[in-house]
VMD Tcl script that draws the C-alpha trace (Angstrom):
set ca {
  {83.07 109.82 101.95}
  {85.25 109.08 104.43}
  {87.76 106.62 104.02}
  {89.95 104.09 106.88}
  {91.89 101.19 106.46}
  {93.08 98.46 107.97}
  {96.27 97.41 108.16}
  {98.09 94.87 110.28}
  {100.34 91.70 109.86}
  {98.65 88.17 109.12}
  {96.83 86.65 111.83}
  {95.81 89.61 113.74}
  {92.17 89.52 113.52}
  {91.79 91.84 110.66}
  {90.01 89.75 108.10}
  {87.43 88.70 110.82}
  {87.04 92.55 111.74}
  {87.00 93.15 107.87}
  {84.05 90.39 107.32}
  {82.09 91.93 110.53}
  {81.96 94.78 108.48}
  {81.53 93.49 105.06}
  {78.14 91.82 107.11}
  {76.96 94.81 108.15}
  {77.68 96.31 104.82}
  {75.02 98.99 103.30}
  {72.78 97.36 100.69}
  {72.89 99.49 97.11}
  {68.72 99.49 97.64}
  {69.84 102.08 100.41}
  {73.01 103.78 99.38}
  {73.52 105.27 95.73}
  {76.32 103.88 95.11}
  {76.30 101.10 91.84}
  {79.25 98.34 92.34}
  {81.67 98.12 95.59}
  {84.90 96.49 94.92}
  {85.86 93.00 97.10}
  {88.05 94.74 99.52}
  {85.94 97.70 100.44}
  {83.16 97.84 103.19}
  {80.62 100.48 103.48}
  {78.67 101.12 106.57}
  {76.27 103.53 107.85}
  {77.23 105.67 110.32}
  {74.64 105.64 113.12}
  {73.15 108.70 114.52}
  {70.28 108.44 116.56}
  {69.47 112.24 115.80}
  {68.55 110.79 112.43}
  {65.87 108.51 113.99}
  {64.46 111.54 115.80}
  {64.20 113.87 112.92}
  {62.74 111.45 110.71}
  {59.96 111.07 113.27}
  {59.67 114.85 113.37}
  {59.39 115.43 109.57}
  {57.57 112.24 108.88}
  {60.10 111.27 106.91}
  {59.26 108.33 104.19}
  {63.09 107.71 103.74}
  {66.08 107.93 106.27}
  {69.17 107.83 104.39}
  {72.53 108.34 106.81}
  {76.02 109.13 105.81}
  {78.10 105.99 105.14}
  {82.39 105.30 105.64}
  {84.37 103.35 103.39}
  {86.79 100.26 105.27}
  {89.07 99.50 103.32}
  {90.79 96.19 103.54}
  {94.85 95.63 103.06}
  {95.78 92.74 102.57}
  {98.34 91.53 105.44}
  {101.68 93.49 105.68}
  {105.08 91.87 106.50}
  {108.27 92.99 106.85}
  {110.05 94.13 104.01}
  {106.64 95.04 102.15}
  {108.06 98.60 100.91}
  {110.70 96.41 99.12}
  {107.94 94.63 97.79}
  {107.70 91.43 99.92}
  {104.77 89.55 100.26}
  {103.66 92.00 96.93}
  {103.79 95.25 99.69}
  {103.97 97.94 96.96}
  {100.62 96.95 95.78}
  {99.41 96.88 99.02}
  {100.88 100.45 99.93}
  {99.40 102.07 96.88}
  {95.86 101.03 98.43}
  {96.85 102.69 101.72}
  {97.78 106.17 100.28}
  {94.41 106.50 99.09}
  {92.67 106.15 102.35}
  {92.24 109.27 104.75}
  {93.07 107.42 107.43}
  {94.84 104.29 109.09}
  {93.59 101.77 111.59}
  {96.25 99.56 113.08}
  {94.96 96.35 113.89}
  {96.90 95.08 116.37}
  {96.96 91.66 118.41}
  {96.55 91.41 121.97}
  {95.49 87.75 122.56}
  {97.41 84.24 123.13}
  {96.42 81.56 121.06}
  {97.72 78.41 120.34}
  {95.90 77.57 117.37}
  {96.56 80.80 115.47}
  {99.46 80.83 114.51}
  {101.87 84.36 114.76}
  {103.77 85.35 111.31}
  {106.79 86.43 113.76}
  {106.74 83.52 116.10}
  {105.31 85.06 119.01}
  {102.53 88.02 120.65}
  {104.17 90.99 121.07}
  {101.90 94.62 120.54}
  {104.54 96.77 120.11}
  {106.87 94.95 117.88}
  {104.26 94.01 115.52}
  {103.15 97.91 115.53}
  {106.59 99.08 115.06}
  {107.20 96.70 112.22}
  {103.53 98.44 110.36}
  {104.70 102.07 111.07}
  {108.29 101.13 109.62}
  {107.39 99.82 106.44}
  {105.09 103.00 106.06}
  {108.13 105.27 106.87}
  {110.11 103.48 104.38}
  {107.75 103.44 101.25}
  {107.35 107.25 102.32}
  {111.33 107.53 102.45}
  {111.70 105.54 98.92}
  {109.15 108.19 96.91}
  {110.93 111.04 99.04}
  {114.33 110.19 97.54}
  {113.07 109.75 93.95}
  {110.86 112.41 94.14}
  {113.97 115.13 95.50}
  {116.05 114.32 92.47}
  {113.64 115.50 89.96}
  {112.90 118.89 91.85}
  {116.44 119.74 90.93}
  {116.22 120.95 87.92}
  {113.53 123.62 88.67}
  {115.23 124.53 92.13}
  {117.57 125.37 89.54}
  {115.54 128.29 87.96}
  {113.55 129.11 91.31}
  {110.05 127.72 90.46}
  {108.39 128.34 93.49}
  {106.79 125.48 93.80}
  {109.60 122.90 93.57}
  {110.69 125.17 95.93}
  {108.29 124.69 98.22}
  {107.75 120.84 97.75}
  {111.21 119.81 97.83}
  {111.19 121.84 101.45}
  {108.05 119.89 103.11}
  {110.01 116.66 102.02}
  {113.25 117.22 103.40}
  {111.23 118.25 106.53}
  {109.19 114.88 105.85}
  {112.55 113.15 105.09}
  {114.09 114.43 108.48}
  {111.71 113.17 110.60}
  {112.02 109.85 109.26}
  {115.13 109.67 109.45}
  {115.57 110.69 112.89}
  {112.48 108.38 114.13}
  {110.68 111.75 115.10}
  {106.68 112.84 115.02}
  {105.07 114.01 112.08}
  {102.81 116.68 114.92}
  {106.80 117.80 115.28}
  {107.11 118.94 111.82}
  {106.75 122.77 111.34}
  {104.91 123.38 108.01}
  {104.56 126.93 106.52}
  {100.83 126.77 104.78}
  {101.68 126.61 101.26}
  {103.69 123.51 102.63}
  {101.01 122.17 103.99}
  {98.81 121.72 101.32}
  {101.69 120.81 98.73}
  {102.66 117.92 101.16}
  {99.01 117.30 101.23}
  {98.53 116.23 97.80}
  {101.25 113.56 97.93}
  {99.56 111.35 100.47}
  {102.65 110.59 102.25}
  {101.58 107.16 104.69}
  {103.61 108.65 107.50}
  {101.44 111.76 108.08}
  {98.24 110.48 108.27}
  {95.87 110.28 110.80}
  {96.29 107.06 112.62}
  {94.32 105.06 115.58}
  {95.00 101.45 116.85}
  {93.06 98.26 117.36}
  {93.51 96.45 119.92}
  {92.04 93.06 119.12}
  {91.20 90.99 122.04}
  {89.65 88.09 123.16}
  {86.03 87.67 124.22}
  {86.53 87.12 127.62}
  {89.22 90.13 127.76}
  {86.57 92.72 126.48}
  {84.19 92.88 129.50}
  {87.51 94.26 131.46}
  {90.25 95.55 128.70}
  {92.71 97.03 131.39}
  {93.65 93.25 133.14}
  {95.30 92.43 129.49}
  {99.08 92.99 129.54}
  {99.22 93.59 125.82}
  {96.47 95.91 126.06}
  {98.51 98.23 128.33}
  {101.69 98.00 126.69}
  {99.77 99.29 123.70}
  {98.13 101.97 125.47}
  {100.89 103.44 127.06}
  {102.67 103.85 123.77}
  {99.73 105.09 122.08}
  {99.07 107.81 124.54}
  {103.04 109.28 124.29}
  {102.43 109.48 120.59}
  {99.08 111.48 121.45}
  {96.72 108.30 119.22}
  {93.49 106.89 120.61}
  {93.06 102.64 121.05}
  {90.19 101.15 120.74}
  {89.51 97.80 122.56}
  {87.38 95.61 120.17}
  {87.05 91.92 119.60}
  {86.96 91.38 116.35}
  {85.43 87.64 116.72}
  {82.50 89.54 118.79}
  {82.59 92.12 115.74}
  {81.35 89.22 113.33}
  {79.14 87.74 116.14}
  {77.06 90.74 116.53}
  {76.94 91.91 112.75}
  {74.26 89.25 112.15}
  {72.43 90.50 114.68}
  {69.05 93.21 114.10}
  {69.19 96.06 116.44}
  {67.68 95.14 119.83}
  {69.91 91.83 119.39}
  {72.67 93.68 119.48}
  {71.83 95.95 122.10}
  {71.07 92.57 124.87}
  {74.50 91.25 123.12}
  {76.63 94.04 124.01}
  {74.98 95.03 127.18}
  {75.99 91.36 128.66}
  {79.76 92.84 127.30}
  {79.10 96.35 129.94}
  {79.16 97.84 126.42}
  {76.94 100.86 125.07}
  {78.30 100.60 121.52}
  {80.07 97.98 119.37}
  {83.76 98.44 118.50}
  {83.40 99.30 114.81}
  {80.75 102.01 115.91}
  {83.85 103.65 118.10}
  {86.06 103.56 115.84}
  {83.73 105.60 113.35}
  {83.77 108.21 115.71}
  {87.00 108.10 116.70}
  {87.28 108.64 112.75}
  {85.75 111.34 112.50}
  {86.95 112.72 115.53}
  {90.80 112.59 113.94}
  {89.43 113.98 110.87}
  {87.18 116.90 112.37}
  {84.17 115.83 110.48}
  {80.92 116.54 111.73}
  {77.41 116.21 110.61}
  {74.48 118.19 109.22}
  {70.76 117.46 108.30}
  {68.45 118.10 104.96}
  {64.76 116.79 106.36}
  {61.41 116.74 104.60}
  {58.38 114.62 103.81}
  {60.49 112.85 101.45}
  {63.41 112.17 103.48}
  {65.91 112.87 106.63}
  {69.32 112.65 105.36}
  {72.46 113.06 107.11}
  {75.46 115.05 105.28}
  {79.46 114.99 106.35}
  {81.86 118.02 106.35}
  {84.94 119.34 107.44}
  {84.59 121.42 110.44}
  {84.82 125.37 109.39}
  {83.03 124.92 106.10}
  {80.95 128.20 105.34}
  {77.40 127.70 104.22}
  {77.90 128.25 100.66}
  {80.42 124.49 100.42}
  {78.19 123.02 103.07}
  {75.30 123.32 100.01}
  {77.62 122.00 97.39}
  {78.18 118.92 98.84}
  {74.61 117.83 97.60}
  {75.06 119.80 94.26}
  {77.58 121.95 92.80}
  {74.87 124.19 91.62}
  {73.37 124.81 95.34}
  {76.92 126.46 96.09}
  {77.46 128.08 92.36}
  {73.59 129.79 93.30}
  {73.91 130.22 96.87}
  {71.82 132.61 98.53}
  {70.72 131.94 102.06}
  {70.59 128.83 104.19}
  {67.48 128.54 106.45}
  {69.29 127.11 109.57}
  {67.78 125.11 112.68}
  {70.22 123.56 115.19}
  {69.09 120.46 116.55}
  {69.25 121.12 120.04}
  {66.98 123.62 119.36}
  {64.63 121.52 117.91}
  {64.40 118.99 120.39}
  {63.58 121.95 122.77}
  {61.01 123.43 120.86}
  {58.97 120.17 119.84}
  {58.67 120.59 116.21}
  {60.03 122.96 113.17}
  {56.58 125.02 113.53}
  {57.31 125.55 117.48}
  {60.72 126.47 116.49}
  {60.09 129.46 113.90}
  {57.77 130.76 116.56}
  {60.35 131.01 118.86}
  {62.94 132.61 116.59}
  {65.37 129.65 116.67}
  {64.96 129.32 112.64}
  {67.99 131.25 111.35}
  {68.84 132.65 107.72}
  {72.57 132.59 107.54}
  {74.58 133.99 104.75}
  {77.56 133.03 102.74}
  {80.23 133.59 105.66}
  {78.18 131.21 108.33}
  {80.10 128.48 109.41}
  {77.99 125.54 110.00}
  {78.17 123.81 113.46}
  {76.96 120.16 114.07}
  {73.74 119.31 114.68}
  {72.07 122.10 112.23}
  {69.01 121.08 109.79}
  {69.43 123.12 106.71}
  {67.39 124.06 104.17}
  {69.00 125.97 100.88}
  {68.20 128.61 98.70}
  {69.79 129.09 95.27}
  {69.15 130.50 91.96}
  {71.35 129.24 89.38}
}
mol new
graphics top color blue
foreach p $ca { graphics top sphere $p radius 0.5 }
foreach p [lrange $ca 0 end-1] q [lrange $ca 1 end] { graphics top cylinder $p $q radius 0.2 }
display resetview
């Protein structure tokens, strides 16, 4: 399951985002998943294809994938020396796949700023240097005790010890992790040490109400943009007070709600997508009687690890995957109308599977 969270500096807006989503939260009646600790939200990720295939297969159950928020606590400077207990709070971050910077765009007297006064970038900048720094402290305890095997060649101290001195380098020098030239092995050694600098990142730009109907007129807003968009990161204009306004709210509620807004979608639905978008995820279907149920993988995964994602033993016994792409579908009425037509595939162990396709597996374990 996917995984964001949400940093920022007290007083931003985060907890209200945070409780917007905890609101809108996934009951366990609808989501296997037992116990969900305090700081974790998970919400379903809407896909109206879902509603339309259900309809289709007569579906009792529609069960969609689901993304984990994950709540840290408020930052402040000097967390990756451990202020304001910031190492526990950075642990919780290197877990996550990816980080939304919440990020305050809005004057108000009666909220109080931790650093006296509204200011976008220097908030951000203080966020991405304590992230840098933790990074920097493991990097420099982590170099020493490559040593020894650099020593006798192991090849993979040799190979770690050179992503972090790349990693170490760009820190240093205030650079761009997209700057830093990996080799492959590299690349998945560097991988595994979930360094808070490298990962995906978006901001939030939390506004007020009246500053959401037209984000461009807010000062803070541009600032932000224009240094988001030379460091090649998407922001997403949301008001997180609006957020916990509308999570109360059934569907058709929320459509009227947002439409008065000039909005299609609520903020925490863009910045799922703009999460999955960063992580090339993508969607595929398993429909029946029973149920239509959305699945999430990495974009390029064959068949064969597309079917172990509901079982283990559907890749270990892989043998065909009867594939339908949705648009195809929607073109040819129903799943009958489509085998007529040809558009019902069986792909093989090398198929990659695209977005949008309803598959049905075959195995023999």
């Amino acid at each position: 399951m996917l995984s964001i969270g949400i940093v920022g500096l007290p007083n931003v807006g985060k907890s209200t985002l945070f409780n917007a989503i905890t609101k809108s939260q996934v009951l366990a009646a609808n989501y296997p998943f037992a116990t969900i600790d305090p700081n974790v939200g998970v919400v379903q990720v809407k896909d109206e294809r879902l509603e339309h295939l259900a309809q289709i297969y007569k579906s009792e159950k529609i069960i969609p994938t689901a993304i984990e928020f994950i709540d840290i606590a408020g930052l402040v400077k000097g967390a990756s020396a451990g202020e304001g207990l910031g190492n526990q709070f950075l642990s919780h971050i290197r877990q996550v796949d990816a980080i939304a910077h919440v990020i305050r765009c809005f004057d108000d007297t009666n909220i109080t700023h931790v650093e006296g006064k509204i200011d976008p970038l220097r908030d951000l900048e203080i966020i991405e240097m304590e992230l840098r720094l933790a990074d920097l402290e493991l990097i420099n305890k982590r170099l020493p005790r490559l040593e020894k095997q650099l020593k006798i060649k192991v090849k993979e101290a040799i190979i770690e010890a050179s992503a972090l001195t790349k990693v170490k380098e760009m820190i240093e020098t205030d650079g761009k992790p997209q700057d830093i030239e990996f080799t492959e092995e590299e690349s998945k050694m560097i991988k595994n040490l979930n360094l808070l600098s490298l990962k995906p990142n978006l901001y939030i730009a939390n506004l007020s109400e009246s500053d959401l109907v037209n984000p461009e007129k807010n000062a803070y807003f541009i600032q932000l943009k224009s240094k988001a968009h030379g460091a090649g990161i998407d922001v997403i204009p949301v008001s997180a007070q609006v957020e916990y306004e509308i999570s109360s709210l059934d569907h058709d509620e929320q459509v009227v709600f947002l439409e008065s807004y000039g909005l299609k979608e609520s903020g925490l639905d863009s910045v799922i997508k703009k999460g999955y978008e960063l992580l090339d995820l993508k969607t595929y279907f398993t429909c029946g009687p029973m149920e239509a149920r959305a699945w999430t993988f990495i974009k390029g995964t064959k068949a064969p690890q597309a079917a172990g994602i509901i079982h283990t033993d559907f890749e270990r016994g892989f043998i065909k995957a009867e594939t339908l792409s949705y648009k195809d579908l929607m073109e040819c009425k129903t799943p009958q109308g489509a085998k007529e037509k040809g558009k019902v595939r069986l792909e093989g162990k090398e198929y990659v599977v695209q977005d949008g396709d309803i598959m049905l597996f075959r195995f023999n374990v």
